[in-house]
FIKENU-829110 format. One line per field, with one value per residue: residue number from 1; x, z, y of N, C-alpha, C in turn; residue in three letters. Coordinates in steps of 0.02 Angstrom, whole numbers, plus 32768, in hexadecimal, padded with zeros to 4 digits. Atoms other than C-alpha are relative to their C-alpha. Layout:
BEGIN
n <- [NUM,...]
nu <- [X,...]
nw <- [Z,...]
nv <- [Y,...]
cau <- [X,...]
caw <- [Z,...]
cav <- [Y,...]
cu <- [X,...]
cw <- [Z,...]
cv <- [Y,...]
res <- [ALA,...]
% end
This chain:
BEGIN
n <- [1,2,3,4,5,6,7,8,9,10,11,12,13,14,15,16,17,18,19,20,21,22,23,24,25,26,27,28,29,30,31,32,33,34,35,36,37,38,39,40,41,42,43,44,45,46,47,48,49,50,51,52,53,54,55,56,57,58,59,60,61,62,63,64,65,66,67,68,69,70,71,72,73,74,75,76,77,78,79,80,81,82,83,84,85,86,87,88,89,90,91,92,93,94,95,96,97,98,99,100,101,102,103,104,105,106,107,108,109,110,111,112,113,114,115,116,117,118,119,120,121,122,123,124,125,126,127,128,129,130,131,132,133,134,135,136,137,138,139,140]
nu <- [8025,8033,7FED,801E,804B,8027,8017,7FC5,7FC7,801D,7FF6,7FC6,7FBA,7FED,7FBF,8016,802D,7FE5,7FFD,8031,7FF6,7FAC,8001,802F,7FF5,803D,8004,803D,8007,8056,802B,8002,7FCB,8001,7FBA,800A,8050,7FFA,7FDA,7FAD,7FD6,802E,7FE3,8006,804D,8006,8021,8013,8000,8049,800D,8026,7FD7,8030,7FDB,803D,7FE0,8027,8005,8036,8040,7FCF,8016,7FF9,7FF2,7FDE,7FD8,7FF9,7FF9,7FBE,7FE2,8006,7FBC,8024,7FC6,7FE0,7FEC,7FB4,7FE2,8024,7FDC,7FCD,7FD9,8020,802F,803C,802D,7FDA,7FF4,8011,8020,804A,8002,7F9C,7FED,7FB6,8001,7FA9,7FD9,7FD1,7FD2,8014,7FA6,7FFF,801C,7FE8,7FC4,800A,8026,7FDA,7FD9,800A,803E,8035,8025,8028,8031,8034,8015,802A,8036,8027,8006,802C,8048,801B,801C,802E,803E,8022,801D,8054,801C,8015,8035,804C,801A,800B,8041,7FF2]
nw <- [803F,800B,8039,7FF4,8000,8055,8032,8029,7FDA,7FCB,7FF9,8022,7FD5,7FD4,8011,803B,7FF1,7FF2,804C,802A,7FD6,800D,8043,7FF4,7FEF,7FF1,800D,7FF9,8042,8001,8035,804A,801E,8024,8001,8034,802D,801B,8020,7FDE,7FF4,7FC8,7FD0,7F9D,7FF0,7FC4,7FC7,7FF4,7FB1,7FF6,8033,8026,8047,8034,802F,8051,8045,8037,8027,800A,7FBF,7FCE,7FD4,7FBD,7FD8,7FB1,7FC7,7FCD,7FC4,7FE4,800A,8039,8027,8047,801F,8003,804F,7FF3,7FF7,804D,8069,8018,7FBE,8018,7FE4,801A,7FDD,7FE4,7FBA,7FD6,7FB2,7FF7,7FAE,8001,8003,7FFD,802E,800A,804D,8003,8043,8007,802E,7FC7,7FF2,801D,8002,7FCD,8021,8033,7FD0,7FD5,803F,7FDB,7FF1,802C,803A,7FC5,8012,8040,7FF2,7FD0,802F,8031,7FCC,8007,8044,8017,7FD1,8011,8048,7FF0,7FDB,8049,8018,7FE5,7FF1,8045,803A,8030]
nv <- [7FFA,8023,8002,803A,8016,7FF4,805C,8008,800C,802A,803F,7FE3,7FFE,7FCE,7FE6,7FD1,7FE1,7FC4,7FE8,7FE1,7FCD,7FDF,7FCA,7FD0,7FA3,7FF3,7FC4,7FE4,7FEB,7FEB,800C,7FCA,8000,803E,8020,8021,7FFD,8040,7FF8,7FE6,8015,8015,7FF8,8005,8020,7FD7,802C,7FC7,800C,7FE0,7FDD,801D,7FF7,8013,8021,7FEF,8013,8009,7FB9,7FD3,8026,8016,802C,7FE5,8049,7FF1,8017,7FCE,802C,8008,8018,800A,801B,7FE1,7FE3,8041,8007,7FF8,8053,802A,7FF3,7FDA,7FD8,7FB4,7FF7,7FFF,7FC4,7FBB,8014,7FBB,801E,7FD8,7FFA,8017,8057,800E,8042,802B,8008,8037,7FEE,8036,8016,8019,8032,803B,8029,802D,8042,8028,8009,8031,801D,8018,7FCF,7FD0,803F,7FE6,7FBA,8004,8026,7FCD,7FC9,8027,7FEA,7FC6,7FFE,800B,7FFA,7FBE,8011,801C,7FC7,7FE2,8012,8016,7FB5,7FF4,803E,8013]
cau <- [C0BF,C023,C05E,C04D,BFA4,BF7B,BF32,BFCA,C03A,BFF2,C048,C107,C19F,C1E3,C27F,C222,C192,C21F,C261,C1BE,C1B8,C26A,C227,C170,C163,C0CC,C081,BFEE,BFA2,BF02,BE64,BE6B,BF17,BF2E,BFB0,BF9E,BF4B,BF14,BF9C,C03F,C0BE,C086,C112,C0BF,C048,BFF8,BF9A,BF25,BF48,BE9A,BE44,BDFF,BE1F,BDBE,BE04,BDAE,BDBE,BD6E,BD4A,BCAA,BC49,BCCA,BCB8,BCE4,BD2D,BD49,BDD9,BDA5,BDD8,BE80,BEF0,BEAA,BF22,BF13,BF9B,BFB2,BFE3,C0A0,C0B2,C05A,C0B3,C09B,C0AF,C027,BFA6,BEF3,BE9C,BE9F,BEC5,BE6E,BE66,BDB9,BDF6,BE9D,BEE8,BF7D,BFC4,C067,C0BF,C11D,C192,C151,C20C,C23A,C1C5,C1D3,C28A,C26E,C1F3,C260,C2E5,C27A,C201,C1A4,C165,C144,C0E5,C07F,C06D,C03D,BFC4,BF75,BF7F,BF17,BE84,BE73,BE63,BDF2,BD85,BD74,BD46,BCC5,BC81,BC89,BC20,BB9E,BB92,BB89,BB0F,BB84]
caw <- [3E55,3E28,3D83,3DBE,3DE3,3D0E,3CBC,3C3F,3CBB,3D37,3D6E,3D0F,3D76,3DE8,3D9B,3CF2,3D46,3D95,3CEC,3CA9,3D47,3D1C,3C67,3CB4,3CAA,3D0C,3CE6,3D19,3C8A,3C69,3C25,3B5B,3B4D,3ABA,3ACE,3A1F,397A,3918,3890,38F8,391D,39A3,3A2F,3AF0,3B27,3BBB,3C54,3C9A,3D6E,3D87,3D1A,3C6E,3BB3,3B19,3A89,39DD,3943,38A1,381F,37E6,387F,38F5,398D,3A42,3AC8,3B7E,3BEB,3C8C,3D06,3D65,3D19,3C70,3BCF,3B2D,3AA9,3A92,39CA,3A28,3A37,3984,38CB,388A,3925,38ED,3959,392A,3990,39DC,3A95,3AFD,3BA1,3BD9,3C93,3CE1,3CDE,3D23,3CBC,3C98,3BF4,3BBF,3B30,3ACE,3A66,3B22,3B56,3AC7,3AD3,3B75,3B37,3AC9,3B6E,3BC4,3B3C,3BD5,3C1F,3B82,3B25,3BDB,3BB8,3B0A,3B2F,3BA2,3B2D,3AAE,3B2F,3B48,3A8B,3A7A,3B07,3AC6,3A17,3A62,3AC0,3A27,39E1,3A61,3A70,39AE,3988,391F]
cav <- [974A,96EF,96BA,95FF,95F4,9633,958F,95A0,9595,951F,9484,94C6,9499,950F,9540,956C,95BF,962B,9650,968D,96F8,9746,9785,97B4,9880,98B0,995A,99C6,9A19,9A95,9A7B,9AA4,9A55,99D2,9960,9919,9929,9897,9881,98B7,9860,97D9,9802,97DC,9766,97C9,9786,97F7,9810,988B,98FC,98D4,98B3,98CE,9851,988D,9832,9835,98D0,990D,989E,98AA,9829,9860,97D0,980D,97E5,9819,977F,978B,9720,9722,96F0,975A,9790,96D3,96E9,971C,9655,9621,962C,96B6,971B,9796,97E6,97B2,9836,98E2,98D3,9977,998C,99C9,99E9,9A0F,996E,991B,9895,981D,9831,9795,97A6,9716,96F3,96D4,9662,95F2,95DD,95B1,9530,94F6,94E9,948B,942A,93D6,9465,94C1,9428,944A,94FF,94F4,9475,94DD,956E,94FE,94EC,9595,95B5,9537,9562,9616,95D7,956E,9609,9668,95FE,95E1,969F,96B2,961F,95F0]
cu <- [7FCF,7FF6,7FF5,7FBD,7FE0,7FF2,803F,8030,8003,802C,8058,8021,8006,8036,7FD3,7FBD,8038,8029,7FDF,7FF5,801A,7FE7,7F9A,8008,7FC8,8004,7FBE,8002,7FA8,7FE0,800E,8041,8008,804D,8007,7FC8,7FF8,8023,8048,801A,7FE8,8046,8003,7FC1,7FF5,7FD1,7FE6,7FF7,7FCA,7FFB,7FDC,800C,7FDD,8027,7FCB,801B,7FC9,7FFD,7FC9,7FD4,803B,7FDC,8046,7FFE,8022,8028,7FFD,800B,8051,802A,7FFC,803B,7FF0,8048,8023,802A,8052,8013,7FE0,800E,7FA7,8027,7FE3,7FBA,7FBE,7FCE,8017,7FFC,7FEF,7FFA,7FCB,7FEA,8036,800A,8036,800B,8041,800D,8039,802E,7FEC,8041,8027,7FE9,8001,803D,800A,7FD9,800F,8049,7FF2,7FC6,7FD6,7FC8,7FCF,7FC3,7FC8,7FD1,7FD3,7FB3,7FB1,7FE8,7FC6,7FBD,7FF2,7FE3,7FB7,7FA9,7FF2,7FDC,7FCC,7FC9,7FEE,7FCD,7FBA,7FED,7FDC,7FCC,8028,801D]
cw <- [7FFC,7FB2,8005,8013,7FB0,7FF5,7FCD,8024,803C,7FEF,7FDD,803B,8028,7FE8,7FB8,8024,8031,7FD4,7FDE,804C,7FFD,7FC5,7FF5,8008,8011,8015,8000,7FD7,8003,7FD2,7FCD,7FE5,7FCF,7FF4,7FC5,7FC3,7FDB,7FAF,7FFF,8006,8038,8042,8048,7FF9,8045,802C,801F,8053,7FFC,7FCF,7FCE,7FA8,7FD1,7FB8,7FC9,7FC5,7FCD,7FD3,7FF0,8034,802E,805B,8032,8044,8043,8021,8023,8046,801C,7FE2,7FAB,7FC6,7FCD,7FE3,7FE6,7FB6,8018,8005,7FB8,7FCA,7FF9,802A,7FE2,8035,7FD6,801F,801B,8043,8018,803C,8001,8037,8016,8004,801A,7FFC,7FF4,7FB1,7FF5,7FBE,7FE3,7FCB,8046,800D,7FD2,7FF1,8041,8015,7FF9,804E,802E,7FEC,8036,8012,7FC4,7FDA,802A,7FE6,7FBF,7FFC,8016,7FD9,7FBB,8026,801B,7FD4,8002,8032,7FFA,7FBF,8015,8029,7FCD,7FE7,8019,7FF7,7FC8,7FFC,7FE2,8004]
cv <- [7FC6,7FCB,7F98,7FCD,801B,7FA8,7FE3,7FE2,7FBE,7FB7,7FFB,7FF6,8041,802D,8016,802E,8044,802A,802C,803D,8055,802C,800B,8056,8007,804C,801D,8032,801F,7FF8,802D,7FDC,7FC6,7FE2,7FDB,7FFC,7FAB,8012,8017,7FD0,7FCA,7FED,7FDA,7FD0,8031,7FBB,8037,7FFE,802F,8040,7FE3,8020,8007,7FE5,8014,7FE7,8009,8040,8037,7FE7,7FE5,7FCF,801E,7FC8,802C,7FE1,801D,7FBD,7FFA,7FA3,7FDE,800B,8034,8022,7FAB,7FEE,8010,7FAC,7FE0,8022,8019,8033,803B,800E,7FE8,8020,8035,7FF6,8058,8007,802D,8011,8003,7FCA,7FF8,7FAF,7FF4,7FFF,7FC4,7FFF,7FA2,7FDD,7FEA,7FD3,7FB7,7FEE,7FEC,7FC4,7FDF,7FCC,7FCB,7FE1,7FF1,8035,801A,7FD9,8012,8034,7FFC,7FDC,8024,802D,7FD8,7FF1,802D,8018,7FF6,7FFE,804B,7FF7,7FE8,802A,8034,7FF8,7FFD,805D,8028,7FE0,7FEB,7FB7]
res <- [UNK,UNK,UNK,UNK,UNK,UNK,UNK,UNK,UNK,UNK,UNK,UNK,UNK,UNK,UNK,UNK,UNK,UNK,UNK,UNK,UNK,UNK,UNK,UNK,UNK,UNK,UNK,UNK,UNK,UNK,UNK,UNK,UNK,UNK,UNK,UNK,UNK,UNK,UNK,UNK,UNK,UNK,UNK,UNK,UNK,UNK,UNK,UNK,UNK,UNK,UNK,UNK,UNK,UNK,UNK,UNK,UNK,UNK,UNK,UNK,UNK,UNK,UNK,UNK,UNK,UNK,UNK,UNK,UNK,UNK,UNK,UNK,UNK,UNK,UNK,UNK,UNK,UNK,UNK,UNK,UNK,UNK,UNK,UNK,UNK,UNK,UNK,UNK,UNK,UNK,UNK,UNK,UNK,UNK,UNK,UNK,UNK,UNK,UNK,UNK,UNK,UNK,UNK,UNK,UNK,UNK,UNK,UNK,UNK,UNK,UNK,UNK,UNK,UNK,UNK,UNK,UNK,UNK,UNK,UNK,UNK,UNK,UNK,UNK,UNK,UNK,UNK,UNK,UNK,UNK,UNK,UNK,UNK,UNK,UNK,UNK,UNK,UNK,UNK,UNK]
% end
């Protein structure tokens, strides 16, 4: 599995990176299928192994964020209070992609704080390097 080369994951012990392995489910899936609306439950972080994602948020001027790079992160609200989706997740191509049970992963966080402080970390420069992409793309 490839699950050690994600940015999230990168640089994670061996014994927790075979952990997160253990409660990876990887699943090929056809274009059209939505693995999530915004306002569900926020379940899975995914990771996208090839194919491609369309993340949509917003209401009357909805905004449209592509995940189409192998090893891309998205569903990240499964690791952040409240644990609610903030977008619709589509795929816009068959896809085949890792489901992570994200009530999993952070008690294995919690199991092994070093790592996860890692992880999270990580997970916080992704964020904020889509927000700042956001913005350049917006003007805003």
């Amino acid at each position: 599995m490839f699950l050690h080369k994600i940015e999230i994951f990168e640089g994670l012990s061996s014994d927790v990176l075979q952990e997160i392995e253990q409660i990876a489910k990887e699943a090929s899936l056809p274009e059209g299928t939505v693995l999530f609306r915004a306002g569900d439950p926020a379940d899975n972080l995914y990771v996208l192994k090839d194919g491609q994602v369309a993340l949509t948020t917003g209401g009357a001027s909805p905004i449209t964020f592509p995940i189409d790079e192998p090893g891309g992160v998205f569903g990240w609200s499964s690791l952040v209070e409240p644990r609610i989706y903030t977008a619709t997740a589509e795929l816009t191509m068959d896809s085949t992609l890792y489901s992570l049970d994200g009530g999993r992963l952070l008690d294995l966080f919690e199991k092994h704080p070093g790592d996860g402080l890692l992880a999270l970390r990580r997970l916080a420069r992704i964020i904020a390097s889509r927000l700042k992409a956001s913005y350049e793309r917006f003007g805003k």
